[in-house]
C-alpha positions as CSV (number, residue, x, y, z in Angstrom):
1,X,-31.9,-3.2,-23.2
2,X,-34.3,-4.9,-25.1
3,X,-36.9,-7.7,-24.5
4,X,-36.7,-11.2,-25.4
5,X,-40.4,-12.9,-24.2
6,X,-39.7,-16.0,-26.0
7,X,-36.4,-16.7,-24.5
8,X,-34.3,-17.4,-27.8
9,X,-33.2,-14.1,-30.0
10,X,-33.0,-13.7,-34.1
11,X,-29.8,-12.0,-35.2
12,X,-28.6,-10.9,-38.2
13,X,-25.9,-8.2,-39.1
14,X,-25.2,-6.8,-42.8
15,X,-22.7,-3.8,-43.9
16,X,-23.5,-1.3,-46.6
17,X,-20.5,0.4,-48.3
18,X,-20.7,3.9,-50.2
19,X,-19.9,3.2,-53.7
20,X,-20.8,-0.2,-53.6
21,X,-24.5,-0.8,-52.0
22,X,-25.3,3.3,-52.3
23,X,-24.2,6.7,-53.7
24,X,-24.7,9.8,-51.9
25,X,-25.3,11.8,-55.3
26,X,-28.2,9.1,-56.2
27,X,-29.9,8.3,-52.2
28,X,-30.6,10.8,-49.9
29,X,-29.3,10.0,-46.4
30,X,-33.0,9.3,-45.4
31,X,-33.0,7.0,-48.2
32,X,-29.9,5.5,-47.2
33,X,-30.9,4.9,-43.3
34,X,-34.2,3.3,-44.6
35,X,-32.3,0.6,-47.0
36,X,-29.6,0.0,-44.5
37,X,-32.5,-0.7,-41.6
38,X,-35.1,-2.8,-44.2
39,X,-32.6,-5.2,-45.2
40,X,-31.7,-5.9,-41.8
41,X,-35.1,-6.3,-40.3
42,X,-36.3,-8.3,-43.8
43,X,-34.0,-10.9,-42.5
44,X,-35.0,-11.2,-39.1
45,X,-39.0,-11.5,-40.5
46,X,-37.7,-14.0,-43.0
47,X,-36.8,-16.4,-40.0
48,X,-40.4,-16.1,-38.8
49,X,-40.0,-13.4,-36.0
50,X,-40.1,-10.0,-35.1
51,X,-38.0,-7.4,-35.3
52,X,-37.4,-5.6,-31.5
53,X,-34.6,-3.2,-32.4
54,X,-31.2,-2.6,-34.1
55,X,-27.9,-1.2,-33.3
56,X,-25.8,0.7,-35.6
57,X,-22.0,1.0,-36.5
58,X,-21.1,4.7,-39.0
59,X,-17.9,5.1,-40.1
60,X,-18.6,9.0,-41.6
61,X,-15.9,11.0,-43.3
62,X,-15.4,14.7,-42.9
63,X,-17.6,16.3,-45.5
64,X,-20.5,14.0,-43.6
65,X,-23.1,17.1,-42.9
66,X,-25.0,17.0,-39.9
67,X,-28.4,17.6,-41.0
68,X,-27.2,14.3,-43.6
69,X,-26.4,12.5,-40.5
70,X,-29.9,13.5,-39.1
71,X,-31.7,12.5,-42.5
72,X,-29.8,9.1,-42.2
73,X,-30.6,8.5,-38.2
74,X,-34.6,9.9,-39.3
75,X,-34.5,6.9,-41.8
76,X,-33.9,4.3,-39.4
77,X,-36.3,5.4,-37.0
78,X,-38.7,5.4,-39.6
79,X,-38.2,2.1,-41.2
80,X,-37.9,0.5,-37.5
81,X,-41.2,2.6,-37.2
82,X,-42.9,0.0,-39.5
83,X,-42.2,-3.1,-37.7
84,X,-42.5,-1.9,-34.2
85,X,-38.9,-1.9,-33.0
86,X,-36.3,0.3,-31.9
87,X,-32.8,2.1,-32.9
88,X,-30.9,0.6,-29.5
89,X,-27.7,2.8,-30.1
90,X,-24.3,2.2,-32.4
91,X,-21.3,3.5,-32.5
92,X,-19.4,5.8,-34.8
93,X,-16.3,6.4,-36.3
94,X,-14.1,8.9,-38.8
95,X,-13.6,7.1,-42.1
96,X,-12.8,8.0,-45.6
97,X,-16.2,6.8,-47.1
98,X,-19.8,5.9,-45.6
99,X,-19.3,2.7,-44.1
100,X,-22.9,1.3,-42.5
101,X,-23.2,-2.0,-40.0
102,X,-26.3,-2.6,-38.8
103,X,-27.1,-5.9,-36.4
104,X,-30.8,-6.1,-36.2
105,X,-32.3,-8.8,-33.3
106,X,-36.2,-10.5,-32.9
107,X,-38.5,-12.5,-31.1
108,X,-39.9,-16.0,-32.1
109,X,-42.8,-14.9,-30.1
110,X,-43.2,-18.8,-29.4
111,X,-43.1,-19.7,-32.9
112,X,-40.1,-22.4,-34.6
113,X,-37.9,-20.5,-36.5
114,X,-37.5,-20.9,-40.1
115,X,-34.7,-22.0,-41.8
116,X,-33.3,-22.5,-45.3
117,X,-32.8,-26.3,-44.5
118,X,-36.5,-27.6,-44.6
119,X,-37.4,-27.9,-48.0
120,X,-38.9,-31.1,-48.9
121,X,-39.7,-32.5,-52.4
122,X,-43.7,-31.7,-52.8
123,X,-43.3,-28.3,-51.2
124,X,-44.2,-25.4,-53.2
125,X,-41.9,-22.4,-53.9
126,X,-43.3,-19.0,-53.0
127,X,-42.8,-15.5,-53.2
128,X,-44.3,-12.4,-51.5
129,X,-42.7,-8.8,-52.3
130,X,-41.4,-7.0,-55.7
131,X,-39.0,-8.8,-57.8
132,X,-36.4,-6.8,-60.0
133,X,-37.6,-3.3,-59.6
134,X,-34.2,-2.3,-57.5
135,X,-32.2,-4.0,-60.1
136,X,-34.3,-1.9,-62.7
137,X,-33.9,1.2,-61.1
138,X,-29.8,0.6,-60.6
139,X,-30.0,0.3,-64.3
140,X,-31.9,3.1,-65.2
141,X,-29.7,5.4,-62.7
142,X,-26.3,3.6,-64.4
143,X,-27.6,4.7,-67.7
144,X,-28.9,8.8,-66.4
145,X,-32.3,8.1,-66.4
146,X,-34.5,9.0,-63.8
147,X,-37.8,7.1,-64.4
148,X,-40.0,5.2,-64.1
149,X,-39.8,6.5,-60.9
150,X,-41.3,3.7,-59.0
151,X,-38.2,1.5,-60.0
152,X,-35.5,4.3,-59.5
153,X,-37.5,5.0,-55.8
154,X,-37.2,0.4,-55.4
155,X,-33.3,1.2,-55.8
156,X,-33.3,4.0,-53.4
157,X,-35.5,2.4,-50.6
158,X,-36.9,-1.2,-50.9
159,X,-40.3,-2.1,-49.1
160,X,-39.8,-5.7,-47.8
161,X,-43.1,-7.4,-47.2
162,X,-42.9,-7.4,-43.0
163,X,-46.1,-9.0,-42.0
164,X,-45.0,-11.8,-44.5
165,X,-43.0,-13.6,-42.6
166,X,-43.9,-14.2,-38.7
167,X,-47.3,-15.1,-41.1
168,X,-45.6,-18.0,-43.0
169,X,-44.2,-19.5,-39.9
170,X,-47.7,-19.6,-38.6
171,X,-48.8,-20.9,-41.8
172,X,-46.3,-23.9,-41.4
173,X,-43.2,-22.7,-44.0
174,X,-40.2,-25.0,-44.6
175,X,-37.9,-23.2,-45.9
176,X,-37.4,-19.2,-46.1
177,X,-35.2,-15.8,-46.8
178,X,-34.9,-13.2,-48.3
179,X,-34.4,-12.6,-51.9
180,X,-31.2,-9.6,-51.3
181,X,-28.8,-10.8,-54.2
182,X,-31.3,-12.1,-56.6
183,X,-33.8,-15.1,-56.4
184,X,-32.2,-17.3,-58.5
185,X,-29.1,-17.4,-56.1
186,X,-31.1,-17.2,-53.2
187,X,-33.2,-20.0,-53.8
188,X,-30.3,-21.9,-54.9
189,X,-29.2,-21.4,-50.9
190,X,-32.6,-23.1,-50.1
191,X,-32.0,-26.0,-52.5
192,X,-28.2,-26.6,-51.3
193,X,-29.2,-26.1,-47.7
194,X,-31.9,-28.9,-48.3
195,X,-30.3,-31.6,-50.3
196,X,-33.4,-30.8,-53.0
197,X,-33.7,-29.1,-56.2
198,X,-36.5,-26.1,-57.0
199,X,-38.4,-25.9,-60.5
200,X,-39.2,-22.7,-61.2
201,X,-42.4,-21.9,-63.8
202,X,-41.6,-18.9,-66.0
203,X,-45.2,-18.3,-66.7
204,X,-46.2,-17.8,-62.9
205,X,-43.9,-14.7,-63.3
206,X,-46.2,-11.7,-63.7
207,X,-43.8,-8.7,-65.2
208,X,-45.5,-5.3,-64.3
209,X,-45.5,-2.2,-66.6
210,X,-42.8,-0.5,-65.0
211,X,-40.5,-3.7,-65.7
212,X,-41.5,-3.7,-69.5
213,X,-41.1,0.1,-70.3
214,X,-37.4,0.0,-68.3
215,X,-37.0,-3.3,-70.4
216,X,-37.9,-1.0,-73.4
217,X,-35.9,2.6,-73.0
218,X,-32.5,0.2,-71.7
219,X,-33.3,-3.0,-74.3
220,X,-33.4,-5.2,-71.7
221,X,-34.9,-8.9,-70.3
222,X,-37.2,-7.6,-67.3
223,X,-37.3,-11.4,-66.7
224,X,-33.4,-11.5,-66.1
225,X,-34.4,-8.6,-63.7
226,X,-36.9,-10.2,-61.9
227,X,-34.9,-13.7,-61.5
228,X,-31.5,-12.0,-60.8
229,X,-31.9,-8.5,-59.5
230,X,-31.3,-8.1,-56.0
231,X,-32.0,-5.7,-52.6
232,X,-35.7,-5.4,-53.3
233,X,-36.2,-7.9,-50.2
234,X,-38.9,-9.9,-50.9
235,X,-39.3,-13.4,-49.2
236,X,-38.9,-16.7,-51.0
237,X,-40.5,-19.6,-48.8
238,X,-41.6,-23.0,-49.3
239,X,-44.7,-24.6,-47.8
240,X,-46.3,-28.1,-47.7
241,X,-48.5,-28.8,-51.1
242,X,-52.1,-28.1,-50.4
243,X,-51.1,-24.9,-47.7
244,X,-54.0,-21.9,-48.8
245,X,-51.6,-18.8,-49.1
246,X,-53.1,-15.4,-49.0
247,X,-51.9,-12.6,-51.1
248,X,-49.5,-11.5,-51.8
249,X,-47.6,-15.0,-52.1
250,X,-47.8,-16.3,-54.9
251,X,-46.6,-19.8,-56.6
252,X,-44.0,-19.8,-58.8
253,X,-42.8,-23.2,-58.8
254,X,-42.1,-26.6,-56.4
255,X,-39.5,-28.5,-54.8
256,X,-38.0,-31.6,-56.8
257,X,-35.7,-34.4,-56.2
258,X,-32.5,-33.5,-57.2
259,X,-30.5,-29.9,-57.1
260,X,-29.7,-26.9,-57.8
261,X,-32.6,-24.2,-59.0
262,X,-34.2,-24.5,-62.6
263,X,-35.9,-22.8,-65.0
264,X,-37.3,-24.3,-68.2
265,X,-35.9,-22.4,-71.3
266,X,-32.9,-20.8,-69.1
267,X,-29.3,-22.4,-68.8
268,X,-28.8,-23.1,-65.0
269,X,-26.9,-20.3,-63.5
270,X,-27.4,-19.0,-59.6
271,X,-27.5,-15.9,-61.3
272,X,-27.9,-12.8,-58.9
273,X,-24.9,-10.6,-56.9
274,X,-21.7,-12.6,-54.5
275,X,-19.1,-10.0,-53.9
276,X,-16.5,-12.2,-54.9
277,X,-17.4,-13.3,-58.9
278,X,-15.3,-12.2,-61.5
C-alpha cells in the first residue's frame, strides 16, 4: 500500500526493451534498474509532485544471472532512494530478451498539477537538467569509444533534476515535462497541447566541454545533440514573464503566437526519437 495525503495520485508507466533502450554488454544491471526507475519518477516530478513508489513488470530470459537480477533490483532501490519513495512489488516473467515496465505513482502534496496544456504567449521557456550528454554517450558507444566518460556514464544512467519540479509548481509553471526523446520534440508536445508556438534562442544554449570534444573525435553538431538527443531527463517548463527562477533553470526562449517549436537558423523539424519514424 501506499499513501496518497492529497487525495488525487500522479501516474505514469514506460517500458524499456533490451536492444532498443539498453544493452547488457554496454549497462550494468545496476545501471539498467537506475535508468528504468529515473525516467519513471522524472515524469511524475515533471507534473509537479512527488514520487511515493513504483512497481515493476521483468520479463528475464534464461541466461538472466541472479546476482544481475540483484544489481538490477539494487538500482531501483537506489534511484527510488533519491526521491524518497519506494519499490512497491512487480511481477516477473520468462522472456526471450530483458523486457522492463515500470508504473511509478505521486502525490500533489496540495499543489495543481502541471500539464503540457498551459502555455501562454509571454511565458518563458525553461530548462533545468543536462541536454544531449545521453545522446553523446550513445554515439560515442555506437562508434567503440569509451570517453568522455561523463557522457558514456549520461547514457548509462541519467540524473533527472528531482527537486526541480514539485519547485516549479510552487513557482507557478504553465506548462512542463520531461525532455525523454529530445527537446525539440518535446517542446513541440507543449506548443501543440497549448494552441501556441515556442521560440527557442540558440545563443542561451551553453555547450559544455564534454559536448565539444565528443563533437570533435565523432565530427559532430553538439547543438543537434543538445536540441535532439534524448533520455537525459531534464525538465522543460514554461512560467509567467517576470517569475525569478533559481538555478539551475535557465531561459532559453519564450512562448509566441502561432505553432510549432522554432529555432532561428534551423529548418523546423520536431527533431528528437518516436518509435514509429522511418
Amino acid at each position: 500500500m501506499l499513501k496518497a495525503p492529497d487525495g488525487r495520485v500522479v501516474v505514469t508507466t514506460d517500458l524499456l526493451l533490451e536492444g532498443r533502450h539498453f544493452r547488457r554488454d554496454w549497462s550494468s544491471g545496476y545501471d539498467i534498474g537506475r535508468k528504468a526507475a529515473a525516467q519513471n519518477l522524472s515524469d511524475v516530478v515533471a507534473m509537479g509532485a512527488d514520487p511515493t513508489g513504483i512497481v515493476v513488470g521483468l520479463g528475464l530470459p534464461a541466461d538472466a544471472a541472479a546476482a544481475w537480477l540483484d544489481d538490477l533490483t539494487d538500482g531501483f532501490r537506489d534511484e527510488c532512494d533519491l526521491v524518497g519513495a519506494s519499490v512497491a512489488g512487480g511481477d516477473i516473467a520468462r522472456c526471450d530478451l530483458v523486457v522492463i515496465g515500470v508504473t511509478a505513482l505521486g502525490d500533489l502534496g496540495g499543489r495543481e498539477p502541471v500539464t503540457r496544456s498551459g502555455a501562454r504567449p509571454g511565458d518563458v521557456v525553461a530548462v533545468a537538467g543536462r541536454l544531449g550528454h545521453a545522446a553523446a554517450g550513445l554515439a560515442l558507444l555506437s562508434a567503440g569509444r569509451t570517453g568522455p566518460a561523463e557522457l558514456v556514464e549520461a547514457h548509462r544512467r541519467p540524473r533527472p533534476p528531482y527537486a526541480c519540479g514539485p519547485r516549479a509548481a510552487e513557482l507557478g509553471a504553465t506548462a512542463m515535462l520531461d525532455v525523454s526523446d529530445g527537446l525539440l520534440q518535446d517542446l513541440g508536445h507543449l506548443a501543440t497541447a497549448g494552441g501556441v508556438g515556442l521560440a527557442l534562442v540558440p545563443e542561451a544554449f551553453t555547450i559544455p566541454y564534454p559536448l565539444r570534444e565528443a563533437a570533435r573525435l565523432l565530427g559532430a553538431d553538439p547543438l543537434e545533440w543538445m536540441l535532439s538527443g534524448g533520455e537525459d531527463h531534464a525538465l522543460a517548463a514554461t512560467f509567467p514573464e517576470g517569475v525569478r527562477l533559481p538555478p539551475p533553470w535557465t531561459v532559453i526562449g519564450r512562448v509566441v503566437a502561432g505553432e510549432g517549436v522554432r529555432v532561428p537558423g534551423r529548418a523546423p523539424t520536431a527533431g528528437g526519437w518516436d518509435h514509429f519514424r522511418k
